[in-house]
C-alpha positions as CSV (number, residue, x, y, z in Angstrom):
1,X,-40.3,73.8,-35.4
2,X,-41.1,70.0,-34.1
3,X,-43.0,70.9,-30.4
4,X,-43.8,68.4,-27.5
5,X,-47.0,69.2,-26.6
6,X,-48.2,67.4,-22.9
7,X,-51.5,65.7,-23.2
8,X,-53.5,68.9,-21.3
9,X,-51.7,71.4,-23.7
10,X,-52.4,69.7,-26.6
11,X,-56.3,69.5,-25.5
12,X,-56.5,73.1,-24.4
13,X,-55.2,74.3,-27.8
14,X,-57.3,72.4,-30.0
15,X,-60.6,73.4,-28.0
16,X,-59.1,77.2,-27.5
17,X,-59.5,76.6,-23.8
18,X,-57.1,79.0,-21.4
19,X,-53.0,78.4,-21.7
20,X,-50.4,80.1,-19.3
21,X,-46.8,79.9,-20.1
22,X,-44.3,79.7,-17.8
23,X,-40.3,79.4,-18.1
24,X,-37.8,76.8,-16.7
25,X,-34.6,78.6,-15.7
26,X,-36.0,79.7,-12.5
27,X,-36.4,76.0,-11.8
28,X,-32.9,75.0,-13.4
29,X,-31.0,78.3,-12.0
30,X,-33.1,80.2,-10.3
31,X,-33.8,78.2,-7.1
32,X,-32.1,75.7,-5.6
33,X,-33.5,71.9,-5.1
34,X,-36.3,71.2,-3.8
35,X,-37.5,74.9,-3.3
36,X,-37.3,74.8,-7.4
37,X,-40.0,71.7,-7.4
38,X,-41.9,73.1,-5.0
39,X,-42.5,76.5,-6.7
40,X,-43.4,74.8,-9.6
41,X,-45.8,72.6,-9.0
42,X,-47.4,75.4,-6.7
43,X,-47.2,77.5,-9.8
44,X,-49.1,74.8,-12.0
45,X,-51.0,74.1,-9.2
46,X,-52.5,77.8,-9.2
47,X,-52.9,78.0,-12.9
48,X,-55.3,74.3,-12.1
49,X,-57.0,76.1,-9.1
50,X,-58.5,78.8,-11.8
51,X,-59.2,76.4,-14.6
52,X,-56.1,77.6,-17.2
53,X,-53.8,75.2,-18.4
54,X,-50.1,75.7,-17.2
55,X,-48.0,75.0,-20.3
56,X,-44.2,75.1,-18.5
57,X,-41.8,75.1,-21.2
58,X,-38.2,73.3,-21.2
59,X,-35.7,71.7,-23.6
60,X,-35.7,68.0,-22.3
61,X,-32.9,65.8,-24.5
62,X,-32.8,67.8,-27.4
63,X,-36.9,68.4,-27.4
64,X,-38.9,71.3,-26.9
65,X,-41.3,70.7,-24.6
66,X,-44.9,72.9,-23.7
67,X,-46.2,71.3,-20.3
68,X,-44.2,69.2,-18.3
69,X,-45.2,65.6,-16.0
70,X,-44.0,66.3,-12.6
71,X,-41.0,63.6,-13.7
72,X,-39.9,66.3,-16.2
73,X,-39.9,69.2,-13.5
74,X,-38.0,66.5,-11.0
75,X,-35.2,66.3,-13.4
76,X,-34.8,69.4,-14.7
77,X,-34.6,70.8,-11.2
78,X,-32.0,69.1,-9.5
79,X,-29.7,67.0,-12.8
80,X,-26.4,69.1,-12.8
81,X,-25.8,68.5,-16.8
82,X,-29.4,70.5,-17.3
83,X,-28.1,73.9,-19.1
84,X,-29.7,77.6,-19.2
85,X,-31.1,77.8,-22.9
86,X,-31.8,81.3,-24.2
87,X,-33.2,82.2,-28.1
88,X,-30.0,81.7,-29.6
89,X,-29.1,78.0,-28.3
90,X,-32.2,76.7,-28.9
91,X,-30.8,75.0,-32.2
92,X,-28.0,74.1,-30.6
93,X,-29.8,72.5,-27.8
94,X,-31.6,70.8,-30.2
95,X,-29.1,69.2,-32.4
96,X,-26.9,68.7,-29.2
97,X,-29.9,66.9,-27.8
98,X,-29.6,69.0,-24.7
99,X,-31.8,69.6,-21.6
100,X,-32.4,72.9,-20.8
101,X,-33.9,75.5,-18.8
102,X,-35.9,78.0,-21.2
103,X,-34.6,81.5,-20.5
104,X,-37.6,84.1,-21.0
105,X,-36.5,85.1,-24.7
106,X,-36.6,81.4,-25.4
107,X,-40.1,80.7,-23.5
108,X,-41.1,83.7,-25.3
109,X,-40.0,82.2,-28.8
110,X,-41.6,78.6,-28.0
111,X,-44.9,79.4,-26.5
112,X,-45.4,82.0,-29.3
113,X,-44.8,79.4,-31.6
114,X,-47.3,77.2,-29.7
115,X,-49.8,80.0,-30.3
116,X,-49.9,80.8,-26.2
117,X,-50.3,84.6,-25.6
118,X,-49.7,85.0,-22.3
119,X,-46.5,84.1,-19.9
120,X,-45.7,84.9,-16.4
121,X,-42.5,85.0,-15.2
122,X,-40.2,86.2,-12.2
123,X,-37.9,88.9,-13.4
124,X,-36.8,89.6,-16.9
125,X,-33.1,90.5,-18.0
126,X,-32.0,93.4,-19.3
127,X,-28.5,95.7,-19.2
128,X,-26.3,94.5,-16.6
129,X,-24.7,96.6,-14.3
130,X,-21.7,98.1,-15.9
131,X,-22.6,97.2,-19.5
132,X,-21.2,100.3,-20.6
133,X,-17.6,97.9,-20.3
134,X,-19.0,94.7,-20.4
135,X,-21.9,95.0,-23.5
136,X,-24.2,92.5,-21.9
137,X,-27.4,93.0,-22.2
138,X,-29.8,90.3,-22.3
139,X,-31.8,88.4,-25.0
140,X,-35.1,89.0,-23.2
141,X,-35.2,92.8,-24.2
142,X,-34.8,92.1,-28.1
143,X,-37.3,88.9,-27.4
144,X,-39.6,91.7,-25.9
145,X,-39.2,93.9,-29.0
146,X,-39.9,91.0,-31.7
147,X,-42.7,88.8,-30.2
148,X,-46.5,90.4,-29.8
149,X,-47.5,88.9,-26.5
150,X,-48.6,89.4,-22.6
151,X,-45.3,88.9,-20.6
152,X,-46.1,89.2,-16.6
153,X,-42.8,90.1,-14.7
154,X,-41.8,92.2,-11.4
155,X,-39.7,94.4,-13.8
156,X,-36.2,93.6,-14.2
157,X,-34.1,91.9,-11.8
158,X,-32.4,93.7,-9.2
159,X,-29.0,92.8,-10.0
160,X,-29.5,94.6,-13.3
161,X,-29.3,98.4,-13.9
162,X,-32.9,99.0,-14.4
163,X,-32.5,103.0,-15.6
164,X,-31.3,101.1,-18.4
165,X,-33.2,98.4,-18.9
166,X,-36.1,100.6,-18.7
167,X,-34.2,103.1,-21.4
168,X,-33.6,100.3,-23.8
169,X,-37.2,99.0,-23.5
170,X,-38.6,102.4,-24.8
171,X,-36.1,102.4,-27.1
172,X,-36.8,99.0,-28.6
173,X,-41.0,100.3,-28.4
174,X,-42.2,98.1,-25.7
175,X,-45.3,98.8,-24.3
176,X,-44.6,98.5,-20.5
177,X,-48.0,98.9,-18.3
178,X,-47.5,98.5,-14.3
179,X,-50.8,96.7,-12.4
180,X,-51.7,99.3,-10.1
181,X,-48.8,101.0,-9.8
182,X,-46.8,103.6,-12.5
183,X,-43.6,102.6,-11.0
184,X,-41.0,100.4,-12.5
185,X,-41.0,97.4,-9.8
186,X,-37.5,96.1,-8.7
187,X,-37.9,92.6,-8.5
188,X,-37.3,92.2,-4.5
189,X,-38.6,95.8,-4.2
190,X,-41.9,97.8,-4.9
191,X,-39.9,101.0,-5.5
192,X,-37.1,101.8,-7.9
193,X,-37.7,105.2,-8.4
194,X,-38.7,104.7,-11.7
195,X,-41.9,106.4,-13.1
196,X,-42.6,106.1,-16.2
197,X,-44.5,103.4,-17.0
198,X,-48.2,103.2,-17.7
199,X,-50.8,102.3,-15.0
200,X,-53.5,99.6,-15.5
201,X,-56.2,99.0,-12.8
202,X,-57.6,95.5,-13.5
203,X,-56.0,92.9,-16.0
204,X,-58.9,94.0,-18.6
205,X,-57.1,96.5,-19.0
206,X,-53.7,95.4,-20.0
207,X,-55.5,93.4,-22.3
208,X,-56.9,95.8,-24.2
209,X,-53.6,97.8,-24.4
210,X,-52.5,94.4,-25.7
211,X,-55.0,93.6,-28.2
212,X,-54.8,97.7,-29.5
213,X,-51.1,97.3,-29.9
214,X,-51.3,94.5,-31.8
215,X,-54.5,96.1,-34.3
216,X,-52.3,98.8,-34.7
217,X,-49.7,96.3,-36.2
218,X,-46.9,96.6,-33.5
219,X,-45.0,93.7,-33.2
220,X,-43.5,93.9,-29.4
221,X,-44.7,92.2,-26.2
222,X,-46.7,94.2,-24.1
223,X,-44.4,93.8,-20.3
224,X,-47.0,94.1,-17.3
225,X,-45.0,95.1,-14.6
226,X,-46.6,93.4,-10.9
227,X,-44.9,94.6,-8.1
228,X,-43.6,91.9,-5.5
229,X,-46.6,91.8,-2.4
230,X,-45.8,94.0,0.0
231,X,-45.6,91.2,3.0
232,X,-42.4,89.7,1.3
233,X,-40.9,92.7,-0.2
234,X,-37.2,93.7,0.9
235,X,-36.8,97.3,0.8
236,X,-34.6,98.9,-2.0
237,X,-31.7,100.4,0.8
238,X,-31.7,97.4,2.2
239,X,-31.3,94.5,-0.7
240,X,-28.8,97.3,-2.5
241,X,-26.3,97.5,-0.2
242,X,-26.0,93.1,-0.6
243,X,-26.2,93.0,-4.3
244,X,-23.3,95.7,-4.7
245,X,-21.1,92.9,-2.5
246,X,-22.3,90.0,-4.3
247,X,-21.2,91.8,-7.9
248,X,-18.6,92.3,-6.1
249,X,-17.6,89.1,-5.4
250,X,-18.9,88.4,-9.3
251,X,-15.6,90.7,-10.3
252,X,-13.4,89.3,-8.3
253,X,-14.3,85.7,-9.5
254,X,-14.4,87.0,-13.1
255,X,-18.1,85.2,-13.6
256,X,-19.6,87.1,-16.5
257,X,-22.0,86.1,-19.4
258,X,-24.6,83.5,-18.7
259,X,-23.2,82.3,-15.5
260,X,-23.6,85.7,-14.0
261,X,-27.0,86.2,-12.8
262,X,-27.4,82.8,-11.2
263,X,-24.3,83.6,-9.2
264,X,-25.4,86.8,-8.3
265,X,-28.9,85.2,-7.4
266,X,-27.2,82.5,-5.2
267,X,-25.0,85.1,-3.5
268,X,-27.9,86.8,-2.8
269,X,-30.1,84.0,-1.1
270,X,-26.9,83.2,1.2
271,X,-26.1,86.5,2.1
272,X,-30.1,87.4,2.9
273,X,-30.0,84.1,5.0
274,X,-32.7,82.7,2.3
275,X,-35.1,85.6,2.6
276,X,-34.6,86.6,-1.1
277,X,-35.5,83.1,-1.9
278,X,-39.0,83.3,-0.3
279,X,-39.8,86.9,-1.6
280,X,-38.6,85.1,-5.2
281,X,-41.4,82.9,-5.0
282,X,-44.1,84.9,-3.9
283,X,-42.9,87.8,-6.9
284,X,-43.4,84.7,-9.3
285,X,-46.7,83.0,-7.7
286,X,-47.6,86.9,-8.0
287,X,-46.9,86.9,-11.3
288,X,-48.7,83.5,-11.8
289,X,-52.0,84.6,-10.1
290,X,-51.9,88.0,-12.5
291,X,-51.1,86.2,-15.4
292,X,-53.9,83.4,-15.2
293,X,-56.6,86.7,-14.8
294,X,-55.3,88.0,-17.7
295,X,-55.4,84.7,-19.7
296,X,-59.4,84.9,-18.6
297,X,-59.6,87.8,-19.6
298,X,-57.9,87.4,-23.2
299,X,-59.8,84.5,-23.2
């Protein structure tokens, strides 16, 4: 697989020196323009403040690319023909010579590849709402299952049913560990409801839940769950009551497959007057923070 390394990446994994993935769709479909720029350079900008390498990864014309110039983040977060790339396209994308937003099962496959251990992300997928109809259930939880790494989320996003997503994860032998907490987090929310996942005091500790796993030959991610801070959460009653409209408003469109979640994400942002945009950002930055401590630590 022919990768694109930036000029820091390419330093950092020839001296071994500390690497941080980090996806593109929630620059390409996540956020909207400039709020997308702005996250990301604050994310690479965090990564830089603790001395670990940020290695954002993308599909830019038909190339994948680990670490990004700022003129790379610029267009990929505001050109219209810039697609949402999970596993399965990247081929495509690259015979196509398509740009791309890397979904987390194709961030996942690529930094893997790259030999980066560690990736922080926003939200993972997982079974949507009402799969038991529709069958779609994302890439990211067979990504999970198949590639032995740290992945950093605030659980599953909201929109998603996260019972489910949580079911399916055990079921596909996931190791899911929550930072200070033994709850599954719901994105915009601390609280799900969801117990059963295994608590971790420091990031030492997920790492060496993530360097037994992989001694014991398991081939899974290990998903460290980081709740959203509590300043910028929005309460599960409250953020419940405007997803069910916005998938609402999903049905009644008929938007399904890829298109769905960034609907239902934009939906969201207008219907919470942007306020699920700003606790988006700090879930992520969140995750970034956690995810660079971890790389230290692996490191």
């Amino acid at each position: 697989m022919k990768i694109q390394f930036s000029k820091e990446v390419k330093t950092a994994l020839e001296t071994g020196a500390p690497i941080l993935s980090l996806e593109s769709t929630i620059i390409t479909h996540g956020m909207p323009y400039p709020d997308n720029v702005e996250f990301a350079l604050r994310a690479e900008s965090i990564c830089r403040e603790q001395n670990v390498v940020s290695a954002t990864i993308a599909i830019v014309n038909g190339e994948c690319c680990v670490g990004l110039e700022k003129a790379q983040i610029e267009f990929i977060a505001k050109d219209a023909s810039v697609k949402k790339v999970s596993r399965r396209e990247l081929g495509v994308a690259i015979a196509k010579k398509w740009s791309g937003g890397t979904t987390v099962s194709a961030t996942m496959h690529i930094a893997h590849q790259s030999g980066i251990s560690v990736f922080s992300t926003g939200g993972i997928g997982g079974v949507h709402r009402g799969a038991k109809h529709s069958f779609d259930i994302s890439q990211d939880l067979t990504a999970l299952a198949q590639i032995p790494m740290v992945v950093v989320s605030a659980g599953a996003k909201a929109v998603l049913d996260l019972s489910k997503t949580l079911e399916i994860l055990e079921t596909l032998g996931v190791s899911v560990v929550g930072f200070k907490t033994n709850e599954f987090p719901a994105f915009y929310s601390r609280s799900s409801g969801l117990c059963d996942v295994f608590r971790v005091e420091s990031p030492g500790d997920a790492v060496h839940i993530f360097q037994k796993n992989i001694e014991t030959g398991l081939g899974a991610a290990t998903l460290v769950v980081n709740p959203v801070p509590k300043k910028d959460e929005i309460p599960s009653d409250e953020i419940e009551k405007i997803i069910d409209c916005a998938i609402n408003d999903a049905r009644i469109k008929k938007i399904t497959g890829k298109d769905l979640t960034p609907f239902l994400l934009k939906e969201i942002v207008k219907k919470t007057s942007g306020r699920s945009l700003e606790a988006n950002k700090a879930l992520a930055l969140n995750n970034v923070m956690l995810g660079v401590k971890i790389v230290h630590q692996l490191s």
